[in-house]
KOLNUVO-123686 format. One record per atom (N, C-alpha, C, O): residue in three letters; x, y, z. Coordinates in steps of 0.05 Angstrom, whole numbers, padded with zeros to 5 digits, always signed. Layout:
N
ALAXYZ/...
This chain:
253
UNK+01548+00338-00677/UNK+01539+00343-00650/UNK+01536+00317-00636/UNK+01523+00299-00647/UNK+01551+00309-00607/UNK+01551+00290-00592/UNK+01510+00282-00590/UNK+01491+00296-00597/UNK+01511+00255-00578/UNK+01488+00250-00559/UNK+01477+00266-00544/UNK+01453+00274-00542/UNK+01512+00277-00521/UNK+01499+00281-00494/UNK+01490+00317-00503/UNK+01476+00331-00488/UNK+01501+00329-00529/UNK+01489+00349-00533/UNK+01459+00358-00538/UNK+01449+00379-00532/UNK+01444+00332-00554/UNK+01434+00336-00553/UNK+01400+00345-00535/UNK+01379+00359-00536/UNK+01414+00324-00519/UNK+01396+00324-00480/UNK+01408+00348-00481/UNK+01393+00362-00494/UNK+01425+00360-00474/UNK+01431+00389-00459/UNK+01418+00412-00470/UNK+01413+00434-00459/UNK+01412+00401-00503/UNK+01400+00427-00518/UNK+01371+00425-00510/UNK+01356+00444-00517/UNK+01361+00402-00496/UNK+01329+00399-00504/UNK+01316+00411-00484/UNK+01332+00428-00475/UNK+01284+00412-00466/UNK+01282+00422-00459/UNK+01289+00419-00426/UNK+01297+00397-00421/UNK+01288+00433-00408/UNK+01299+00434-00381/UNK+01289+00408-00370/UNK+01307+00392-00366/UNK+01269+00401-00365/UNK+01258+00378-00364/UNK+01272+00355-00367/UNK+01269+00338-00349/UNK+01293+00348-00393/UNK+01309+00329-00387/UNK+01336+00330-00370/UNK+01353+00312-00368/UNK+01335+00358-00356/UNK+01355+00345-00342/UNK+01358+00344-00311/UNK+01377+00346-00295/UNK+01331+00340-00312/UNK+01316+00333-00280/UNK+01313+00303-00278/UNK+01311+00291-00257/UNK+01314+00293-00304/UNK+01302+00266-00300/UNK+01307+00237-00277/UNK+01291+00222-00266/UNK+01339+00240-00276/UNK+01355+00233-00258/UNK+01350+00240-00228/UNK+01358+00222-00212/UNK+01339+00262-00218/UNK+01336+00275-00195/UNK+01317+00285-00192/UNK+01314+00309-00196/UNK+01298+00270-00186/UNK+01266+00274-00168/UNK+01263+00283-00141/UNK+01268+00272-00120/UNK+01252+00311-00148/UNK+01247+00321-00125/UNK+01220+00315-00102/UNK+01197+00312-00110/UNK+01227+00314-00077/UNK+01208+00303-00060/UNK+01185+00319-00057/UNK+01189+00343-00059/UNK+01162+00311-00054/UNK+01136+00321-00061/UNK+01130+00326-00025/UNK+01137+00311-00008/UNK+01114+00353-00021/UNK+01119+00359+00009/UNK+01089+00340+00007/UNK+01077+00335-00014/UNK+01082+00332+00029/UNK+01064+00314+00038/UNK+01044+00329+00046/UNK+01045+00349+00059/UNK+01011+00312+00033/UNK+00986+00323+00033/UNK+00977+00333+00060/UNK+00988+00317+00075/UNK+00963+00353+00078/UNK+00957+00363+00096/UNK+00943+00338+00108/UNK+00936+00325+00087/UNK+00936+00326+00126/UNK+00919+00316+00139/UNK+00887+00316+00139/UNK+00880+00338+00149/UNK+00866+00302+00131/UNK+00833+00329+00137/UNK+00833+00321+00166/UNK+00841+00302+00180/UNK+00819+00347+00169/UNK+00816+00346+00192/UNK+00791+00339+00209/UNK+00771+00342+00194/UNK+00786+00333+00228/UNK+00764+00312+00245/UNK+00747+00322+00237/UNK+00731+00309+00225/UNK+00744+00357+00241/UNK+00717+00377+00237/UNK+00711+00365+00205/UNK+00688+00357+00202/UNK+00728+00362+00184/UNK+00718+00361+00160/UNK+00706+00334+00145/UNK+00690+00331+00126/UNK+00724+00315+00165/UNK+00716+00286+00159/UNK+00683+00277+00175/UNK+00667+00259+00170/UNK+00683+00295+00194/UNK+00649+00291+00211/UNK+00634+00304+00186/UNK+00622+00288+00173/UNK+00634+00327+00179/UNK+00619+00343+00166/UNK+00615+00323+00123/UNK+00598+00326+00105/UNK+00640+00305+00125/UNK+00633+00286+00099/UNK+00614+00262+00099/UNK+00602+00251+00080/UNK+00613+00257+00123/UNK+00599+00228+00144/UNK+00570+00243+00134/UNK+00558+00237+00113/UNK+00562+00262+00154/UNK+00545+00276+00155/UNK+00526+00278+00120/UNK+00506+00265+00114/UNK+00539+00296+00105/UNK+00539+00294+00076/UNK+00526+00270+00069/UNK+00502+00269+00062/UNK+00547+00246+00071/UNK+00536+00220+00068/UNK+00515+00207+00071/UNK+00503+00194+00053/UNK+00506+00209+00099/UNK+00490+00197+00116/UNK+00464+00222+00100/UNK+00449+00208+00087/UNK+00458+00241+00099/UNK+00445+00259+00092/UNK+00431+00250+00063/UNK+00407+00252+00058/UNK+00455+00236+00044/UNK+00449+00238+00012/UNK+00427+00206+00023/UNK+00403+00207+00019/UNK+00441+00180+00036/UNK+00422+00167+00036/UNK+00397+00164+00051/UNK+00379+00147+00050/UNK+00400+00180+00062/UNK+00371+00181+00083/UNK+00353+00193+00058/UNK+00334+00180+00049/UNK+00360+00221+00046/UNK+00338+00232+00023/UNK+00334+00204+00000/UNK+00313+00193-00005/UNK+00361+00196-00012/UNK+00348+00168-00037/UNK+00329+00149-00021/UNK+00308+00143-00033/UNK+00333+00139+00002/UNK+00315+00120+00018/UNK+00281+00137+00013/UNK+00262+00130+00001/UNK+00285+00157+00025/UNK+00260+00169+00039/UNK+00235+00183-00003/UNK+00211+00187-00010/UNK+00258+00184-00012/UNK+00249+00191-00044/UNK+00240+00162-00052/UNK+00216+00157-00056/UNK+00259+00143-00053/UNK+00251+00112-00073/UNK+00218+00106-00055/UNK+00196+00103-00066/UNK+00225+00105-00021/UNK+00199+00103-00014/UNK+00175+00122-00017/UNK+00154+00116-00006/UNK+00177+00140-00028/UNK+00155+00164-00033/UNK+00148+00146-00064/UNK+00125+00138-00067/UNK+00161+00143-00078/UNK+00159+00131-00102/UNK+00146+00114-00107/UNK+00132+00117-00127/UNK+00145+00089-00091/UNK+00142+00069-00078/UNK+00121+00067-00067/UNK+00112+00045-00068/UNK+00109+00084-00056/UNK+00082+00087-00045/UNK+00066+00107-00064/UNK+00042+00105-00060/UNK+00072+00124-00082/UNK+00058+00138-00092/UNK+00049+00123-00111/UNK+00025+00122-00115/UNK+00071+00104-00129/UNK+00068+00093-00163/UNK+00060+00059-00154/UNK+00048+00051-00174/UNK+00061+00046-00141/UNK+00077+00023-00136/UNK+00057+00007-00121/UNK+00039-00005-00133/UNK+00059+00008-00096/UNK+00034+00000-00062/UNK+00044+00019-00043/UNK+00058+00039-00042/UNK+00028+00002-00025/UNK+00027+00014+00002/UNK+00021-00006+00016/UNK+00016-00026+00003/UNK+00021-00009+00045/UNK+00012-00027+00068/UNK-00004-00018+00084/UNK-00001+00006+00090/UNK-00025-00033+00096/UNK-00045-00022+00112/UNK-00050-00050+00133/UNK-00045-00074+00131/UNK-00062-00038+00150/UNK-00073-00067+00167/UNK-00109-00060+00171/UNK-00122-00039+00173/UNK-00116-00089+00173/UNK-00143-00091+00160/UNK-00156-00081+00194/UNK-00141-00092+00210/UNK-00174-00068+00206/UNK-00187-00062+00234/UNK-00210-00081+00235/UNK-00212-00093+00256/UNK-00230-00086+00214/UNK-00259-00088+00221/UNK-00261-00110+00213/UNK-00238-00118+00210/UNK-00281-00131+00207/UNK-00287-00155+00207/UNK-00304-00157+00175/UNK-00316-00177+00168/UNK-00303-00138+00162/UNK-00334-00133+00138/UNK-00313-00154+00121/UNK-00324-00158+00100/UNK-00291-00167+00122/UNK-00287-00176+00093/UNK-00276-00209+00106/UNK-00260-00221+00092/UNK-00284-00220+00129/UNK-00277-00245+00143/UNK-00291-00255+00131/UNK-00313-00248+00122/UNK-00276-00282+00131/UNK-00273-00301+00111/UNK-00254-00305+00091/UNK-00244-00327+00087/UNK-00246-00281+00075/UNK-00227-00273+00063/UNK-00197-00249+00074/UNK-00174-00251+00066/UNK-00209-00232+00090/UNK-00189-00219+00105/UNK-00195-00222+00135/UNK-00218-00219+00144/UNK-00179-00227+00147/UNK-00189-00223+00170/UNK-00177-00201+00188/UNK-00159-00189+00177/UNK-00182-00193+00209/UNK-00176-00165+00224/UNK-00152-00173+00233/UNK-00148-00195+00243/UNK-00126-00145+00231/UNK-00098-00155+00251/UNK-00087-00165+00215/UNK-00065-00156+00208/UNK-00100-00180+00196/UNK-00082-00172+00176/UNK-00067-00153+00164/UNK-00079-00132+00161/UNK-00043-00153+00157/UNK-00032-00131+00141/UNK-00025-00143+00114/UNK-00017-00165+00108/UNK-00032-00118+00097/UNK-00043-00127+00066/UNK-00013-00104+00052/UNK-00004-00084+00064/UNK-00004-00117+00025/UNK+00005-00102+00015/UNK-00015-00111-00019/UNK-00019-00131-00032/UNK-00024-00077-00021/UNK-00042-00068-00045/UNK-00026-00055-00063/UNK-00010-00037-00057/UNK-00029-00063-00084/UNK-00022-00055-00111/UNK-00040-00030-00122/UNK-00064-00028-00122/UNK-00019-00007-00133/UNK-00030+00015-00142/UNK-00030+00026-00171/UNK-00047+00041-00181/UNK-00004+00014-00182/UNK+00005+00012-00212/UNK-00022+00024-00226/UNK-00027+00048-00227/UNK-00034+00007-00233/UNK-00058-00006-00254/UNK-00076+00008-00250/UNK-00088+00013-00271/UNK-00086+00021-00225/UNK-00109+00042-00218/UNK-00099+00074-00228/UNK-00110+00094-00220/UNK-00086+00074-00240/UNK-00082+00105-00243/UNK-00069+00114-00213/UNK-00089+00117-00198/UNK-00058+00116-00205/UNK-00037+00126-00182/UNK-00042+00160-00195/UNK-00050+00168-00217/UNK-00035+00175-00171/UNK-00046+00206-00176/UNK-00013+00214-00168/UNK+00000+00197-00156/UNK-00005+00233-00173/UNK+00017+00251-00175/UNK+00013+00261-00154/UNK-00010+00267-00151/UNK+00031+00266-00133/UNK+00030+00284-00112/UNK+00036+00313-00119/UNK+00053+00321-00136/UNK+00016+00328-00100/UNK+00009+00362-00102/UNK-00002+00374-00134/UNK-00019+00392-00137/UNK+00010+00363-00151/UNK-00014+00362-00169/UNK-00048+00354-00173/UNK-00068+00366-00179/UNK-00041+00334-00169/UNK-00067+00319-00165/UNK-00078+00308-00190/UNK-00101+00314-00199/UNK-00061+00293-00200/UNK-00066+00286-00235/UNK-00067+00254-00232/UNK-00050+00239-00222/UNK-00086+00249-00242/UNK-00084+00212-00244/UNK-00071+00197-00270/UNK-00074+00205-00293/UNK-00062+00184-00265/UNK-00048+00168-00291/UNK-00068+00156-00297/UNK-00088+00153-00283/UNK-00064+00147-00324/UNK-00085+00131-00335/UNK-00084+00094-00318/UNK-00066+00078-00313/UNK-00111+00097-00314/UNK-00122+00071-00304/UNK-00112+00043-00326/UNK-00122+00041-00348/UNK-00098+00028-00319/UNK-00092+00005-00337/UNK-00102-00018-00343/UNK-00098-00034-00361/UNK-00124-00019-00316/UNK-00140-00049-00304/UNK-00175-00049-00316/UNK-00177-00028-00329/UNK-00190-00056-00316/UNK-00206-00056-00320/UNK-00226-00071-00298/UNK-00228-00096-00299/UNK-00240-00055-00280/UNK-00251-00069-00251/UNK-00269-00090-00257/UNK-00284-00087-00276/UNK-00271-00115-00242/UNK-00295-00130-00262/UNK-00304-00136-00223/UNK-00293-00130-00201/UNK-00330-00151-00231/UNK-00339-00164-00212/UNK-00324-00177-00208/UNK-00311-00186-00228/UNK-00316-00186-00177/UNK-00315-00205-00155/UNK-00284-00203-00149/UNK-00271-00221-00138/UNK-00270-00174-00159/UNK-00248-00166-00161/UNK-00248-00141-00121/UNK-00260-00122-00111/UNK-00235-00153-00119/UNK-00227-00138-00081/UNK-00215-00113-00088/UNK-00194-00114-00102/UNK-00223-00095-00083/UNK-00213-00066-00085/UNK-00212-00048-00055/UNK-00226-00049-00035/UNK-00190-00032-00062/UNK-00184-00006-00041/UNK-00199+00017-00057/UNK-00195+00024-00080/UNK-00220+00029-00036/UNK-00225+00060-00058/UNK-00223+00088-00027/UNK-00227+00089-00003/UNK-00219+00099-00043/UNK-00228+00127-00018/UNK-00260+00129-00013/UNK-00276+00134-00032/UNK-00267+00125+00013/UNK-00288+00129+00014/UNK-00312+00152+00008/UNK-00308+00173+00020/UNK-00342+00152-00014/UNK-00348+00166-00025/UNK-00361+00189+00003/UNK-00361+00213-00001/UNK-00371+00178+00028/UNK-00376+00200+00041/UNK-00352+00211+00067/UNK-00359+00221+00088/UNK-00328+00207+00058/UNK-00300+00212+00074/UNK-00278+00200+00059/UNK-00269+00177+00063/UNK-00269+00222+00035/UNK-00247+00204+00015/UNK-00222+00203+00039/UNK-00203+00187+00035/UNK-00221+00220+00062/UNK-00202+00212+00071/UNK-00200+00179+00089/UNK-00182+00169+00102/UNK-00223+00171+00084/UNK-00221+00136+00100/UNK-00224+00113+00076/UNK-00243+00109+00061/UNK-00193+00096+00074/UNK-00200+00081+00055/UNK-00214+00057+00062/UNK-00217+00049+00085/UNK-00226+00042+00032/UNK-00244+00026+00049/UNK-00228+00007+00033/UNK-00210+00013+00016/UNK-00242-00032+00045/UNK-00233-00053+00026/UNK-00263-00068+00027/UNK-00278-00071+00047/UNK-00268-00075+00004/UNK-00284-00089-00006/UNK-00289-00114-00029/UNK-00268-00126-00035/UNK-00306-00122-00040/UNK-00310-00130-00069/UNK-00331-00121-00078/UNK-00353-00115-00069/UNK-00319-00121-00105/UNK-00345-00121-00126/UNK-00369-00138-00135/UNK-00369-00158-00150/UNK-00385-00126-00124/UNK-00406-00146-00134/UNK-00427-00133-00163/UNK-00441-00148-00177/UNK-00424-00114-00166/UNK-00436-00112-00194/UNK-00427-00096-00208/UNK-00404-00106-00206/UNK-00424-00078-00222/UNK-00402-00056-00251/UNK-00431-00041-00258/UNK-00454-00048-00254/UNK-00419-00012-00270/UNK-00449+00009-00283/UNK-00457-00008-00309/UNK-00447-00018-00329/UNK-00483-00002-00296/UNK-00503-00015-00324/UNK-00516-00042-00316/UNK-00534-00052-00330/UNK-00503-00057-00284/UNK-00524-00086-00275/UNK-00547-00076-00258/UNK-00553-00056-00244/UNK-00560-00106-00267/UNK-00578-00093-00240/UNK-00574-00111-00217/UNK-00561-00131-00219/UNK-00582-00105-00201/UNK-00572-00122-00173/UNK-00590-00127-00154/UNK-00599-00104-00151/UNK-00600-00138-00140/UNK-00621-00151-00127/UNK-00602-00171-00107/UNK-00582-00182-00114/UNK-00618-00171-00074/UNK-00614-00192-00060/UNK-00636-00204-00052/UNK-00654-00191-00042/UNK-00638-00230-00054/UNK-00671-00241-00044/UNK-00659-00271-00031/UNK-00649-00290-00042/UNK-00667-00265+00004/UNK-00662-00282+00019/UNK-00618-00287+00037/UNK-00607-00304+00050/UNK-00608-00261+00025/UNK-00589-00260+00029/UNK-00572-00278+00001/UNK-00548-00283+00005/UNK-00581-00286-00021/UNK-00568-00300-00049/UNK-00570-00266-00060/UNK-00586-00249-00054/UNK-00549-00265-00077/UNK-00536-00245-00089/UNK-00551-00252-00121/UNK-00550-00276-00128/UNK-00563-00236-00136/UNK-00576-00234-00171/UNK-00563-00213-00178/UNK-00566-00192-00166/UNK-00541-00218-00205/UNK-00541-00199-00213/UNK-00544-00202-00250/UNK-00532-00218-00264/UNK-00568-00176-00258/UNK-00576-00185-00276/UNK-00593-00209-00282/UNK-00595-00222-00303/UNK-00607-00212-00253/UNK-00623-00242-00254/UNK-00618-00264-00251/UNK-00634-00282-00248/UNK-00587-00263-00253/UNK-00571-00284-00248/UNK-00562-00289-00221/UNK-00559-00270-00206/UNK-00556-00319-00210/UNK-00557-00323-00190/UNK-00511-00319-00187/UNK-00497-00328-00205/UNK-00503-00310-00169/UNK-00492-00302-00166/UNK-00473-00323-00140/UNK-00478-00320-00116/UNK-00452-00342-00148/UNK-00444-00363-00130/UNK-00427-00347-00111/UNK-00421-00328-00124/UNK-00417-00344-00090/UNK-00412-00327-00079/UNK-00399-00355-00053/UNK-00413-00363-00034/UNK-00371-00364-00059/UNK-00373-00384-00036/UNK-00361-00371-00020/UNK-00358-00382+00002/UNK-00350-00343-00023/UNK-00322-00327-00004/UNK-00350-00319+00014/UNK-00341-00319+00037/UNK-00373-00314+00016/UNK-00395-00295+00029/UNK-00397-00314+00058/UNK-00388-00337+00060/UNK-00408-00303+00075/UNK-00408-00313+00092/UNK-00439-00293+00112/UNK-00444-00270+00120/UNK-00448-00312+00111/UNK-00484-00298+00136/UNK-00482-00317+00159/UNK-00479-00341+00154/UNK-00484-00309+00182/UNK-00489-00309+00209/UNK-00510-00307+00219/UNK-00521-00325+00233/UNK-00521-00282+00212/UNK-00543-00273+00216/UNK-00549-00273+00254/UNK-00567-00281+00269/UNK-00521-00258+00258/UNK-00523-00265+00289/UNK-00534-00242+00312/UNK-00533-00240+00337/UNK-00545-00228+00291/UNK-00569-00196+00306/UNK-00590-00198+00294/UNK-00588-00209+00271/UNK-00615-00190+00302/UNK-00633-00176+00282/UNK-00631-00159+00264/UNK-00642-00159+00242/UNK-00610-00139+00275/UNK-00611-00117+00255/UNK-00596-00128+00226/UNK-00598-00112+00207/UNK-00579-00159+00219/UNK-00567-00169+00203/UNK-00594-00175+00178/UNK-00593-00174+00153/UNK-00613-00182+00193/UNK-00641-00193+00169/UNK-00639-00178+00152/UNK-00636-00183+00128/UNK-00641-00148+00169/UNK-00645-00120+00145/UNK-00631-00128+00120/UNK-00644-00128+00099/UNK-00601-00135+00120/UNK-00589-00139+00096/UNK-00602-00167+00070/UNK-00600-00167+00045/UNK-00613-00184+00085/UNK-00629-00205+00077/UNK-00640-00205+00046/UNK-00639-00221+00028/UNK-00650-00184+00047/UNK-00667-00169+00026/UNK-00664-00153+00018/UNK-00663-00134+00033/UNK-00658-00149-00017/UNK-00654-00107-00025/UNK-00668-00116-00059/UNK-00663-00127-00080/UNK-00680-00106-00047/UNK-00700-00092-00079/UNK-00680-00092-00105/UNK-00656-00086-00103/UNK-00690-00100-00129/UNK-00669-00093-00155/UNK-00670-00061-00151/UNK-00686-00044-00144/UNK-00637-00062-00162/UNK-00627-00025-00161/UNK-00614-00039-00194/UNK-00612-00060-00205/UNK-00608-00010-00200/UNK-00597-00004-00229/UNK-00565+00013-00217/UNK-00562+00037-00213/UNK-00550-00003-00216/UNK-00522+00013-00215/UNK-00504+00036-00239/UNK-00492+00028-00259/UNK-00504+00062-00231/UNK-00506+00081-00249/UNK-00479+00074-00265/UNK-00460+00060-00257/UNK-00482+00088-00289/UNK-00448+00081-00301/UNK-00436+00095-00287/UNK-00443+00115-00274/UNK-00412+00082-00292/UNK-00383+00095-00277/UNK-00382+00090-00246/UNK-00372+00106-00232/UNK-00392+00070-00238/UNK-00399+00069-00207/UNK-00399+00043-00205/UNK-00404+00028-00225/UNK-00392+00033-00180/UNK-00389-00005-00171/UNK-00414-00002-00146/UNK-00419+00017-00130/UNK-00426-00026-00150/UNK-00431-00035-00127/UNK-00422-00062-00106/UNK-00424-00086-00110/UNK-00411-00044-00082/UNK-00385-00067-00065/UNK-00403-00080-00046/UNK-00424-00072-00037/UNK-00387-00106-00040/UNK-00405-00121-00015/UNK-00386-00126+00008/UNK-00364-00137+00001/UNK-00388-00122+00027/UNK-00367-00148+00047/UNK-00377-00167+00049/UNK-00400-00175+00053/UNK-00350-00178+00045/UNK-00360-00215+00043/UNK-00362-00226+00070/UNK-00367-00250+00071/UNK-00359-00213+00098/UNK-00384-00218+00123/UNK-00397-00199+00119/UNK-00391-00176+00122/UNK-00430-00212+00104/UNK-00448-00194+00097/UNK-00466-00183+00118/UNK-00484-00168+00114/UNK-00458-00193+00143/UNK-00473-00197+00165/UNK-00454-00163+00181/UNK-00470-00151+00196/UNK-00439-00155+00181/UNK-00433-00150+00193/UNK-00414-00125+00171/UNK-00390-00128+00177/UNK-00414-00111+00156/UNK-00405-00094+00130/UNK-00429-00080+00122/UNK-00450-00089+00112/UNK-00416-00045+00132/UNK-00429-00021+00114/UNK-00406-00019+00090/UNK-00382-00014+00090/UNK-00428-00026+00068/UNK-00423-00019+00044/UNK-00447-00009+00028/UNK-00464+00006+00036/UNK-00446-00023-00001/UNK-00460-00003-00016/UNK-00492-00011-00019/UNK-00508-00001-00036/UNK-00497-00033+00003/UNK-00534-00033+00005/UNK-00538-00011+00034/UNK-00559-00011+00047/UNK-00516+00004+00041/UNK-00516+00019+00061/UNK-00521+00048+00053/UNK-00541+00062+00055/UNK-00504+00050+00045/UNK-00489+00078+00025/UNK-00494+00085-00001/UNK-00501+00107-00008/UNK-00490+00063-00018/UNK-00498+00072-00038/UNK-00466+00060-00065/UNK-00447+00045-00061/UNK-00470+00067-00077/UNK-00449+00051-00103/UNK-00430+00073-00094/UNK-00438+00090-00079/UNK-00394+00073-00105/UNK-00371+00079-00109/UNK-00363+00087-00132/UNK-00356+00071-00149/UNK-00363+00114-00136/UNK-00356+00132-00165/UNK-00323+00109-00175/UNK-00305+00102-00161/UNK-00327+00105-00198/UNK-00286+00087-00206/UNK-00259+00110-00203/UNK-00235+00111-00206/UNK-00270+00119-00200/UNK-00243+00146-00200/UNK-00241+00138-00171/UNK-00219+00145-00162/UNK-00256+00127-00153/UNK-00243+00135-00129/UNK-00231+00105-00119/UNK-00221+00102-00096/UNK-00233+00081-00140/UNK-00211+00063-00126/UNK-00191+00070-00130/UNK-00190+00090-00145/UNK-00165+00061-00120/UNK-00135+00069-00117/UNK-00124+00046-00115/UNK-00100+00050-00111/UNK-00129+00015-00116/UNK-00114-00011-00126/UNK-00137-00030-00109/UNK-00160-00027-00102/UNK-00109-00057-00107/UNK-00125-00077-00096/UNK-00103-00086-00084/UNK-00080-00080-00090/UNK-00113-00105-00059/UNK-00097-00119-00046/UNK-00074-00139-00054/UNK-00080-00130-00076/UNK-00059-00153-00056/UNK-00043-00171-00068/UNK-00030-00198-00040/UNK-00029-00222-00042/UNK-00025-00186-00025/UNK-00022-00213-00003/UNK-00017-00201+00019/UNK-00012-00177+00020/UNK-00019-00222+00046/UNK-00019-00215+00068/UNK+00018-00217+00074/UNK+00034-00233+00063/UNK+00022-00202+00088/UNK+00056-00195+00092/UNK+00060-00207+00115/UNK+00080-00221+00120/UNK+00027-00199+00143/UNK+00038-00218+00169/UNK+00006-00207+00172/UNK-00009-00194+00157/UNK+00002-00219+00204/UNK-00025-00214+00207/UNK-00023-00229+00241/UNK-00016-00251+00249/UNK-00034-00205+00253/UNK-00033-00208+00285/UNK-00066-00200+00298/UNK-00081-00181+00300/UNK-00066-00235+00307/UNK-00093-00236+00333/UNK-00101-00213+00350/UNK-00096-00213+00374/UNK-00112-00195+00339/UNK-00129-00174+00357/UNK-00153-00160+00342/UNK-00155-00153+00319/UNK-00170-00158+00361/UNK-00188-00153+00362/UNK-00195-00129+00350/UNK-00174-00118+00347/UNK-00215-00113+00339/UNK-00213-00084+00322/UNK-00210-00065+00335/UNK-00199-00044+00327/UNK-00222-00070+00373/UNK-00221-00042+00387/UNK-00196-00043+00383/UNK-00189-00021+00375/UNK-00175-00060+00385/UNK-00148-00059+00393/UNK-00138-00044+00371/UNK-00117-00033+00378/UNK-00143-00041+00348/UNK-00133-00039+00321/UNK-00143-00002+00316/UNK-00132+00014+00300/UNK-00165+00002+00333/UNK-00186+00029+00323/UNK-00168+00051+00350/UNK-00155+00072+00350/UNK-00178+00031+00373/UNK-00174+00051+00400/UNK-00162+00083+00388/UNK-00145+00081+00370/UNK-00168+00107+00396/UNK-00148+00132+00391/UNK-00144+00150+00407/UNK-00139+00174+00404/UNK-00151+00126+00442/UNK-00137+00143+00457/UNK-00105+00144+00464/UNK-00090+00125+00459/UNK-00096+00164+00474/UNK-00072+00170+00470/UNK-00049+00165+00472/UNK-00029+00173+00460/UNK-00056+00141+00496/UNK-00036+00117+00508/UNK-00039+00082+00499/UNK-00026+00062+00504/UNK-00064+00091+00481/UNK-00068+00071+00474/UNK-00046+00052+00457/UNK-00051+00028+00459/UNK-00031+00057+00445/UNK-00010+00058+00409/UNK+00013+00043+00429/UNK+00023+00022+00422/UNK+00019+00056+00454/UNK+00044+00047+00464/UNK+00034+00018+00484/UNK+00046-00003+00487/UNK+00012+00024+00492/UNK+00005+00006+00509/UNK-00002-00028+00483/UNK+00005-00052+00487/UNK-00012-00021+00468/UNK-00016-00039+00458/UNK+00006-00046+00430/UNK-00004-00058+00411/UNK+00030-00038+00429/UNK+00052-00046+00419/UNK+00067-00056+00434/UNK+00085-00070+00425/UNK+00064-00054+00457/UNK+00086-00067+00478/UNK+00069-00096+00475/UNK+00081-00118+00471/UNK+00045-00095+00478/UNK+00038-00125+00476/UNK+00046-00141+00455/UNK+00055-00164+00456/UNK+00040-00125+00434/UNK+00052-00138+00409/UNK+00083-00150+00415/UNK+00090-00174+00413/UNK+00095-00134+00420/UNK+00124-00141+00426/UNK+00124-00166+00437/UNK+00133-00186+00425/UNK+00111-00168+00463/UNK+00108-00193+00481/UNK+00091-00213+00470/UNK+00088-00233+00484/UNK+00081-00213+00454/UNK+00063-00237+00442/UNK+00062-00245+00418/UNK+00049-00263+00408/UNK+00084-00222+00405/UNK+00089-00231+00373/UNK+00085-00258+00368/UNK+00069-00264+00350/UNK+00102-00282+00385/UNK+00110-00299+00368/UNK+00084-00319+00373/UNK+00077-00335+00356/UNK+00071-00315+00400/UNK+00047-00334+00401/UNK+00014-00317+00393/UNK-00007-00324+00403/UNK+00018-00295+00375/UNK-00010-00280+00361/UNK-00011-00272+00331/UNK-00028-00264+00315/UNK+00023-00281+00329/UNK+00021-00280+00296/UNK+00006-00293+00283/UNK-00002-00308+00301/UNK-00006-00302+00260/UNK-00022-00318+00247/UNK+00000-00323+00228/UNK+00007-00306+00211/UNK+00013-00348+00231/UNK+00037-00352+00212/UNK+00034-00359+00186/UNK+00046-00353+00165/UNK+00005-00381+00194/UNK+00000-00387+00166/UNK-00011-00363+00147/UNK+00000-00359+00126/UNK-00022-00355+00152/UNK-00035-00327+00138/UNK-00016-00319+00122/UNK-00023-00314+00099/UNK+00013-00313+00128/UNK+00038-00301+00116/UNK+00033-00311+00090/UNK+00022-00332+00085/UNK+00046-00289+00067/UNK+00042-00291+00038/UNK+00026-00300+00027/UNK+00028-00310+00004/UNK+00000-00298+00047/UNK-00032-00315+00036/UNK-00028-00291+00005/UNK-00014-00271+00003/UNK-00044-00301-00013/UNK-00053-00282-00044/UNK-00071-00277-00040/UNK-00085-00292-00026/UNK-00082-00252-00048/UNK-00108-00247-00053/UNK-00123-00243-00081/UNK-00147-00238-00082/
């Protein structure tokens, strides 16, 4: 049997090989289908953005800007703080399950907690004593445990009468499981010679550094009337560059 018999016997396939037939050409997509892929697209990253940041704020921090004056000296108002949540037990959304706490709160440590008479208002403070001290103020000097308590972040004014009140507080016994917080303008901070100590379940982290921090005042920061938000972002806009506090940027806390 020749060569060329053998190609002839084999299968049909070889004797196309030579002569390739033209392939009819792919349809076009069309505009309607290529908008509707965009769309798709644009759709998948808007949800990973809007998820990593749910993530991100639930497990991770958050940002807030500081309104009130209770922690000047150390924060000042018009700051914006990014707080760390990791370490506090971060809670699961719609469950409502806390991870285990990793940190261990000590004195003179700056904390975010939900506030105990409105968990929906968070507060910022420090620690000035842990369950089981006792705590005493005599003359506006901080004792805890009898001990005198150096305190150079504190700051008294004493620029009202009604500030004396704070001057003085009787020894208290701080219950376990509970902080007692101070603002460090003691002159001018409802905290816990106000209210009363902070259950630990209800901190949720601590601050970590200032991101930026803009000159205004707290009404400016509180106001909630309705025009207020636009009226006083437009200022912002216009005064960014001469109300920022530059140096403040990536201050640590």
């Amino acid at each position: 049997m020749s060569l060329a018999g053998i190609f002839t016997a084999g299968p049909s396939v070889w004797l196309h090989i030579g002569e390739p037939q033209a392939l009819a050409p792919e349809p076009s997509p069309k505009p309607a289908d290529e908008r509707a892929k965009k769309l798709r697209r644009a759709r998948t990253i808007v949800l990973r953005a809007l998820l990593i940041a749910l993530l991100v704020r639930t497990f991770i921090g958050e940002t807030s800007v500081v309104p009130t004056p209770s922690m000047e000296g150390t924060i000042l108002v018009g700051d914006h703080l990014f707080w760390g949540k990791a370490l506090y037990g971060p809670e699961i959304p719609l469950l409502h399950w806390r991870l285990p706490r990793l940190r261990t709160i000590r004195r003179g440590d700056i904390i975010a907690f939900r506030f105990p008479k409105d968990p929906q208002q968070t507060f910022l403070k420090r620690v000035a004593a842990v369950g089981g001290d006792q705590v005493e103020i005599r003359a506006g000097e901080l004792f805890v445990n009898g001990k005198t308590v150096k305190e150079a972040y504190a700051i008294h004014r004493c620029s009202s009468p009604a500030s004396h009140r704070w001057e003085q507080m009787t020894a208290r016994i701080v219950p376990h499981g509970t902080l007692f917080v101070l603002g460090d303008n003691r002159d001018d901070s409802s905290d816990s010679r106000d209210w009363g100590t902070v259950p630990e379940e209800n901190v949720i982290g601590s601050p970590l550094f200032v991101f930026w921090s803009y000159d205004a005042p707290s009404k400016a920061w509180l106001d909630q009337a309705p025009k207020h938000p636009v009226q006083f972002y437009s200022s912002v806009v216009t005064h960014f560059f001469s109300r920022t506090r530059w140096s403040r940027m990536g201050t640590l806390l």
